[in-house]
N, C-alpha and C positions, 0 to 999 in steps of 0.2 A: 235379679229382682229380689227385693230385700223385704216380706212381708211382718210387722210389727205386733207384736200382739194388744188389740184394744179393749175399750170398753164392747164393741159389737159381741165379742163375746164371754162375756161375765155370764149372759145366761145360759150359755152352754156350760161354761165352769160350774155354775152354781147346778148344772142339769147332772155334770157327771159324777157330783157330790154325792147325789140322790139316787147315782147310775151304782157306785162304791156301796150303797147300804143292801139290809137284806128285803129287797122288797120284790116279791114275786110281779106287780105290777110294776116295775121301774121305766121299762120301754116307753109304756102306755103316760107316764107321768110328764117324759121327755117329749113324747111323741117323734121319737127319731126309734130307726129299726136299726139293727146290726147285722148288716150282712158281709161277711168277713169273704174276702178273695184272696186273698192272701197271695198278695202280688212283688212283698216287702221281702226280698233274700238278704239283704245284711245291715244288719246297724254297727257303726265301727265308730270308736271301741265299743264292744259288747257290753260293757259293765264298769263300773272306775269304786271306788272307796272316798270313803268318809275319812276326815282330817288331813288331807293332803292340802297342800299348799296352792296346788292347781284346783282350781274350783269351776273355771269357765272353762270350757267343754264345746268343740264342735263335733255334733253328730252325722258321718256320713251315713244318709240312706238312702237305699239302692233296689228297685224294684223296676218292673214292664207301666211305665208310664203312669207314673206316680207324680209327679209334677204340678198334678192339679187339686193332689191330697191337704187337705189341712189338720195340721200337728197340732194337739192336745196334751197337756201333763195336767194335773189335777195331786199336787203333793206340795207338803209343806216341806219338805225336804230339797224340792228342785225345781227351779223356775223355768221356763222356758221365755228364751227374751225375744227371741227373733227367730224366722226360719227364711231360706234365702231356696230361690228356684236359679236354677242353671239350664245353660244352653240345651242339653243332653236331657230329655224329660225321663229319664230312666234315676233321675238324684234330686235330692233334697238335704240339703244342708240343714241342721237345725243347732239353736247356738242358746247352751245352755246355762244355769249356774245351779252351784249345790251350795245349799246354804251352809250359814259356819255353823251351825248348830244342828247341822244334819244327823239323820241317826239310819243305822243300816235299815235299809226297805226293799221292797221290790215297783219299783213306778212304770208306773202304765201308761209307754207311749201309743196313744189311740189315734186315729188318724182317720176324718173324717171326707167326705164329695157328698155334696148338695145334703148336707146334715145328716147327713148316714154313717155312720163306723164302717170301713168298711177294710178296715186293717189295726192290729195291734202288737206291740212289742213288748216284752217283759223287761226292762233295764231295770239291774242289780246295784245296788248302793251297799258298798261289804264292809266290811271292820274289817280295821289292819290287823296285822300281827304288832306285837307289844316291839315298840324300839323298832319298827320299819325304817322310819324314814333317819336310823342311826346306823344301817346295814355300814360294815368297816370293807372295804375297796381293795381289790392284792395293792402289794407294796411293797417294799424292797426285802421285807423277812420273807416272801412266798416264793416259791422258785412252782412256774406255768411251765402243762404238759396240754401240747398240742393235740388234740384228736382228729384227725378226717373221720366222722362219725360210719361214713360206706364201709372204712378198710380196720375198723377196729376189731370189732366181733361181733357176730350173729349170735345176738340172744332170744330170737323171735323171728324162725323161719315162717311161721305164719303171716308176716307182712312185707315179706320179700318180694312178692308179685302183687300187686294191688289193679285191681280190672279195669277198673274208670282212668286209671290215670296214662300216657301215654307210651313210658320207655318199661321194658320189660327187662326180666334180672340179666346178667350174662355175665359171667364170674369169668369167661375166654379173651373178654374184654376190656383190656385195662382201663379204659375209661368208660365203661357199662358200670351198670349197678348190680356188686356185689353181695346185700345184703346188712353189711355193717347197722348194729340200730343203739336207741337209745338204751335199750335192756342190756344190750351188752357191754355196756360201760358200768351199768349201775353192777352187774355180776362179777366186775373187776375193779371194784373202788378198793377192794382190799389191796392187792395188785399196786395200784397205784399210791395209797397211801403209804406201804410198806417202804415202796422203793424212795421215798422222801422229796414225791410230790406234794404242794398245798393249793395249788391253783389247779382247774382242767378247763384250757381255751377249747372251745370246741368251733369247730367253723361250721357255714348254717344248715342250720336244722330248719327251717318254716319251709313249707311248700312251695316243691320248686320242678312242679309240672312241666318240664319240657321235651321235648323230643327226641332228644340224645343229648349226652353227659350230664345228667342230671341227678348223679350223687355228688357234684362239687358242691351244690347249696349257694350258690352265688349268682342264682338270676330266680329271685322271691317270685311265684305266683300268688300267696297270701300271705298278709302281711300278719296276721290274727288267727295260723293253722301251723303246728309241727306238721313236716311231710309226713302222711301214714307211715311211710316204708322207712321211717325211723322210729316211729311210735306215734302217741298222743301228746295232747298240751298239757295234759294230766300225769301223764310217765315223764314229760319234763323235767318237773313240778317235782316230784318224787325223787327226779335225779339230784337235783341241787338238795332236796331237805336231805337225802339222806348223807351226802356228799356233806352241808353242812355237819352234819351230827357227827361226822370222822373226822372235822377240822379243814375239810376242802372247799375252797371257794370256785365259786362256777361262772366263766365269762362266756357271755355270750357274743356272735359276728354279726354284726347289723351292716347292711347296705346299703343306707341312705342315698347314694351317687344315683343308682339305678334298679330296677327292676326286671321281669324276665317279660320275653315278647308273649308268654303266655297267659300273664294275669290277665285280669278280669275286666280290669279296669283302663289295659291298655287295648283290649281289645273294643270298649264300648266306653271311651272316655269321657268326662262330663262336664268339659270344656275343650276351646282350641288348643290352650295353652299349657295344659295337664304335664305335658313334655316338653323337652325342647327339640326343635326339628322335629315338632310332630308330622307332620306333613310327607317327611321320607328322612332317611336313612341319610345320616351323616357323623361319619369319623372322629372321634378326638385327634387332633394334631396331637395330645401327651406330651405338647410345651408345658410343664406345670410349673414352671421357670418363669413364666410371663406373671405367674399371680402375685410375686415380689419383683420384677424387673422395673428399676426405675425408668428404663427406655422402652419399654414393650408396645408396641399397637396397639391397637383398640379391638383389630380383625383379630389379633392372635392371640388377645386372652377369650376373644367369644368360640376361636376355632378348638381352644381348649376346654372349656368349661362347658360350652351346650353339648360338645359332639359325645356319641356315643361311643361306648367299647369294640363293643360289636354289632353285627347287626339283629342278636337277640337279646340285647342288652339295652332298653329305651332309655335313654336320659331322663331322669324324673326333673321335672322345671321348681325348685327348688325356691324362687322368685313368687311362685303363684303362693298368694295368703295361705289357699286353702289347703293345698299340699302341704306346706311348710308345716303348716297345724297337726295336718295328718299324722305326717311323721313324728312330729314330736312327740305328740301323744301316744302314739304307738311304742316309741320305746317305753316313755314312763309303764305304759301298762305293759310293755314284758317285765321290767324291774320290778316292781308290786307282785304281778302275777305270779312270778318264778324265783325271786326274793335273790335275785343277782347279786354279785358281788363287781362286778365290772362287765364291761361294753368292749371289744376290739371293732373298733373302725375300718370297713372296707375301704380303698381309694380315696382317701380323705381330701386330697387336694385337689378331687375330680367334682365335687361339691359346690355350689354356690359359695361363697367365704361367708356372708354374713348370717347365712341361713346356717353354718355353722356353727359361729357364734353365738346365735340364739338357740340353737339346739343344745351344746354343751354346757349355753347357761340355765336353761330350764332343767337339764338332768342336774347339774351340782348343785343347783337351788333346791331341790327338791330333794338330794339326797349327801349333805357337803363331806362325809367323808366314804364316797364314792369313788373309783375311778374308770378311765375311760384312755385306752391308747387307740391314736391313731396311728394308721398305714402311709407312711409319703416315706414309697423308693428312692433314696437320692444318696449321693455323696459324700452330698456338702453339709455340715453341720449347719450354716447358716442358712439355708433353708427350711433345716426340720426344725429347728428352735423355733421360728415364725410364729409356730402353729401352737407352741407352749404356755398355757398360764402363766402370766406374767408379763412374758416378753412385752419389750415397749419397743414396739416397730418403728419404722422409718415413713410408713405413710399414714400411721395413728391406727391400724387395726389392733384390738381384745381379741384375744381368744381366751376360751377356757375350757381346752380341752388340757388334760394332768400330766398325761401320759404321750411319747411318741415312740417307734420303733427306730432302735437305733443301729440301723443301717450302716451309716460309713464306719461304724466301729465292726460290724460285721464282715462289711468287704476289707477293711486294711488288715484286723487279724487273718482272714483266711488266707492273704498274700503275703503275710506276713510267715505265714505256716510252710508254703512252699517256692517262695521266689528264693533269687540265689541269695549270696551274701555281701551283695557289690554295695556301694555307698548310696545309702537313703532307702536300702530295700530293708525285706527282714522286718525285726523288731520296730525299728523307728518308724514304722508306718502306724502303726495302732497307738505309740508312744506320742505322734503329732495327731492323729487324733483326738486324742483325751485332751491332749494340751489347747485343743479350742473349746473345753466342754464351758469356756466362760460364757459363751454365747446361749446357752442353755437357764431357764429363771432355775429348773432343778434337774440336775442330770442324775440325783440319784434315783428321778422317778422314769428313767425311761427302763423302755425292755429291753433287755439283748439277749442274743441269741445265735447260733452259730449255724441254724439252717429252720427252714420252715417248709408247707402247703407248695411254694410257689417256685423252691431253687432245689439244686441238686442237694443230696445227702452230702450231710458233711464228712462220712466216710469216705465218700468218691470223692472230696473237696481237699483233702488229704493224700487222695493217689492211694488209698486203702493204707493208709500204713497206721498204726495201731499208735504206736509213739506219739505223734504229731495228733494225733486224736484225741488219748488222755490227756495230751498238756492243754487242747483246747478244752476238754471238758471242765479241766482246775481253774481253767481262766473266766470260764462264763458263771463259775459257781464260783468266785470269790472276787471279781471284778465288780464296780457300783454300779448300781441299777437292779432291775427285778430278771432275772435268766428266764429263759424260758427254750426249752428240750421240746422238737416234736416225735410224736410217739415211734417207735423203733429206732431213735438211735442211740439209743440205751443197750442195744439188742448189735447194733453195728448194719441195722438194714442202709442197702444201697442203691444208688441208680444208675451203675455202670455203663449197664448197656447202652443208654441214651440220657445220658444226664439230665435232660431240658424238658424229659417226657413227665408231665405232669401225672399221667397216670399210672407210669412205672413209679414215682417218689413218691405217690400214696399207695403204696403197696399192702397187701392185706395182711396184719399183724400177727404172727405166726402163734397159732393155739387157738383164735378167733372163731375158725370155723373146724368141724368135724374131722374133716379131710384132711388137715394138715398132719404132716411128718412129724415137726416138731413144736413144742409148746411154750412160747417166753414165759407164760404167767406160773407154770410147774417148772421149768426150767428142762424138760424133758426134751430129746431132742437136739438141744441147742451145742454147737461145736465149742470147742477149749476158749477158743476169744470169746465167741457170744458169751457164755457163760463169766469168764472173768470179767466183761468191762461190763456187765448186768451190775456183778459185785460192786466193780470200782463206781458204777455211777450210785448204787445204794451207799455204799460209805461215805462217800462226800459228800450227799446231798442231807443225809439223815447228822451229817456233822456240820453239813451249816446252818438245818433247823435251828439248833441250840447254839448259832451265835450271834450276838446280836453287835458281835466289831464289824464282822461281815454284813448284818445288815445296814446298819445305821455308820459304821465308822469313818471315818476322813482316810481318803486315798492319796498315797504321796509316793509317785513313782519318780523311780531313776534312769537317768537313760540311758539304754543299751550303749555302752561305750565299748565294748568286747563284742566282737561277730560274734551273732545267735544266743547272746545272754541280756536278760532281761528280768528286771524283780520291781516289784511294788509293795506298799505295805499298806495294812485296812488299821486305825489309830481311834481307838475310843476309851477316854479317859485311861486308866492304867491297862487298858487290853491292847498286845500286841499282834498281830497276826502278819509275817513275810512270804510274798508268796514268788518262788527263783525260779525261773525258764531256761534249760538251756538245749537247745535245736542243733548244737554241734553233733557229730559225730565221734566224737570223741568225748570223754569225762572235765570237769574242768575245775579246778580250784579257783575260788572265789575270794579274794583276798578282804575284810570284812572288817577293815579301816575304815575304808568309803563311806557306810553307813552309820559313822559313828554317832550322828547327828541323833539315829529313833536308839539306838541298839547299846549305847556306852553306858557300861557297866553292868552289863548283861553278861550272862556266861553260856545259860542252856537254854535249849527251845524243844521243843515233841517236835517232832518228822508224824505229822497227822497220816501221810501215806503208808509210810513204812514202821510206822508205830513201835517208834524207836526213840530215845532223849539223844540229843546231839550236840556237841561243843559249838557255840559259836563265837569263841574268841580267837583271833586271828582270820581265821579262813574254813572254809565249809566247804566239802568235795560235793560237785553234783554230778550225778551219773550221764551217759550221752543222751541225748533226745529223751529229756523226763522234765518232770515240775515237782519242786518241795512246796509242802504248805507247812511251815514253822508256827508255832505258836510261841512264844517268847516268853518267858519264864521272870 
């Protein structure tokens, strides 16, 4: 039911004009009394800014049978055009516009039954910050450090246990809540800057009240609250400003797909169709292969797209107007609120597609050199490309999401790392991958990465071997795209014991809390390897800060024709940069004809590793299981 605003009342308008002045008789003038019950618990979003692009505004509000309320604005700053009643008399939709010539205020939503006030809200109209909506997006100069915010470090044993909310701390429990918070990251921006981080992905922070495992952050209770037992929306706030002021950009994890069985709104919904299978509990098939299949069904892309994850994981109906709204808006105001530098996408392809699309177009509209990686597990490069700005698909889908995670480069190096040497293994797997990056509108904007949140340490992905570690490290910090490192494996933390256990791979970052032995961020503690490949990843990472072949340059790889050797070079304008692989067991001369094409007439290049000048006319010895990064002279 869709209620218009009319002429019936102008005389209230013009009553609450006279309601605004200082007149000790104002009641009496109206003849309406104010008696406030204050039945209203949330208006979402809470507050929006002046000069944004987005101007119309739906307001949800959410109160004990409020449905018979009539909505009031009285400001030249904001109109109110319409207000809409739902099935659920606990909401009221109110659908607004801020004028273009608005100016920061505070407007008073009043909210009237049988001409009485009998509720009011204070909605904030702010000023930007200067160059907001020019925020710059990571990109291929920024090399992302992964946080699980639980397993980082306790900077605020005070809000370890929080009363009202349900899961209690249990540090015995790998997947219980450790304490990890937002303080403890901001106590180690040095930390992380040093070591030649510029991005920190952090996975979710917003309140995520559930029963148990409820430091992953991926089943939201509020969509408009950091979880106490990380902090405030305000210590947020402070993490990215300060973070900015050291050069660190701050991505936040949003998960559009679903929310948690505990919110508020899945408990007391204000429609049928709020969810999908609202009604009960049903599975994703995780065909996400149907949403491009030119032969697919009709059942098997609904079995995929409405079902749920789990059964504390609702499908948000992404289809409903008034959702679809919800969301959007909610990210724009974490992006304003928290002055983001980019978005990581939860289960991207577990989404509506076109609710998609209008979400990544309303973020980049609003923010165009923003960015935004999506999540889609998969193999096949033709797949992930799909979902890429640009791409001109096969059934006519836009997207414009910038960014994707790039996956099948991830799985074919790590097999690449420890399969034997038979024909088509090894090298040439990652080498046939890159070799389809045509399908890609820009492959130097995807992220890679050699482990994250969700798979084994790539130390255990390795077989622990130390070798085959550093040569992955050189590859994901000078291979195209943006790197991204999750936090300890800088350190060589691992998931041995059970690879697949999500809560042994977010293991608690050693020095984090009190109790620990030893300390990564003092280095105290740490055995001969942690310590050295702490160094080795500080060197290389603070050496490809200042290059910019390495970020921006054109990639021209050769292909492994020699078992376990493999080299690429990064090519920008007169910058050289070689970077040699060789996984043998033995040392190997490299005969340095072949590349005459980048390299003729060249004579020397820096050994960036071994910080050394090196010949490289004829041939260049590479040691067993190592990587050269040349610079080319």
């Amino acid at each position: 039911m869709k209620n218009n605003i009319n002429k019936n009342w102008i005389f209230i308008l013009i009553g609450f004009f006279v309601l605004s002045c200082d007149n000790e008789n104002k009641s009496e003038t109206l003849n309406l009394d104010v008696k406030l019950s204050n039945k209203i618990q949330r208006v979402e979003p809470p507050n929006w800014w002046i000069d944004m692009k987005t101007k119309d505004l739906q307001l949800l509000v959410y109160g004990k049978n409020i449905s018979d309320y009539v909505p009031i604005i009285n400001s030249p700053n904001v109109k109110l055009i319409s207000y809409e009643k739902v099935k659920n008399q606990n909401y009221l939709f109110l659908n607004i516009s801020i004028s273009k010539n608005a100016k920061a205020d505070t407007i008073l939503l009043n909210f009237l039954k049988d001409d009485i006030i009998v509720d009011m809200y204070e909605f904030s109209l702010l000023d930007r910050k200067e160059n907001a909506s020019k925020v710059e997006g990571f990109n291929s100069s920024d090399v992302m450090y992964l946080i699980t915010p639980d397993r980082y470090a306790n900077g605020n044993p005070e809000n370890d246990d929080i009363s009202y909310m349900y899961e209690r701390p249990n540090r015995d429990n790998n997947r219980g809540l450790h304490g990890g918070d937002i303080q403890g990251i901001i106590d180690n921006l040095n930390y992380i800057k040093e070591m030649g981080f510029t991005t920190i992905w952090l996975n979710p922070v917003l309140e995520n009240n559930m029963k148990k495992s409820s430091y992953h952050g991926y089943s939201t209770t509020d969509y408009y609250k950091v979880d106490p037992r990380f902090g405030t929306n305000e210590l947020f706030r402070e993490l990215s400003e300060k973070a900015n002021e050291m050069g660190i950009k701050l991505v936040m994890d949003i998960i559009p797909n679903h929310c948690g069985s505990e919110h508020w709104f899945f408990k007391d919904p204000p429609m049928d169709n709020w969810f999908n299978n609202q009604s009960g509990f049903k599975q994703t098939s995780h065909r996400r292969e149907t949403i491009q299949d030119i032969h697919a069904s009709e059942i098997d892309k609904k079995e995929h797209i409405d079902g749920w994850f789990v059964e504390t994981m609702p499908d948000l109906n992404q289809k409903n107007e008034k959702m679809s709204t919800y969301l959007i808006q909610n990210t724009l105001w974490w992006i304003e609120y928290a002055e983001l530098s980019g978005i990581r996408v939860d289960t991207y392809p577990y989404s509506d597609k076109k609710f998609m699309s209008d979400w990544t177009f309303s973020v980049m509209n609003e923010y165009p050199n923003f960015n935004i990686v999506g999540e889609e597990w998969s193999d096949n490069p033709s797949l992930i490309s799909y979902w890429q700005k640009g791409k001109v698909n096969h059934d006519g889908y836009v997207s414009y999401l910038p960014s994707l995670m790039d996956f099948p480069l991830q799985i074919s190096f790590a097999e690449a790392l420890t399969d034997d040497f038979g024909w088509g293994k090894g090298f040439v797997k990652p080498y046939r991958t890159l070799a389809t990056d045509f399908v890609y509108p820009n492959p130097n904007n995807l992220l890679i990465f050699p482990d994250n949140h969700d798979m084994a340490r790539f130390f255990t992905q390795v077989n622990n071997d130390l070798d085959l570690f550093k040569m992955g490290i050189v590859y994901y910090s000078t291979m195209r795209g943006i790197p991204q490192f999750y936090y300890g494996t800088e350190i060589l933390m691992n998931s041995n014991e059970n690879p697949g256990d999500h809560g042994l791979i977010r293991t608690e970052f050693p020095g984090g809390w009190p109790d620990h032995t030893k300390n990564a961020f003092t280095g105290e503690g740490l055995s001969n390897e942690e310590r050295e490949t702490q160094l080795f990843f500080k060197e290389v990472l603070n050496w490809r800060k200042n290059n910019k072949v390495i970020h921006e340059g054109k990639l021209i790889q050769f292909s492994p024709k020699e078992n376990g050797i493999y080299s690429f070079f990064r090519v920008l304008e007169d910058k050289l940069v070689w970077i040699i692989f060789n996984r043998n067991n033995t040392s190997k001369i490299i005969d340095t004809f072949r590349f005459e094409e980048l390299i003729s007439n060249k004579e020397f290049g820096y050994d960036v590793i071994n910080k050394k000048r090196i010949s490289i006319q004829n041939s260049i010895l590479i040691d067993k299981k190592t990587a050269l990064i040349i610079e080319i002279e």
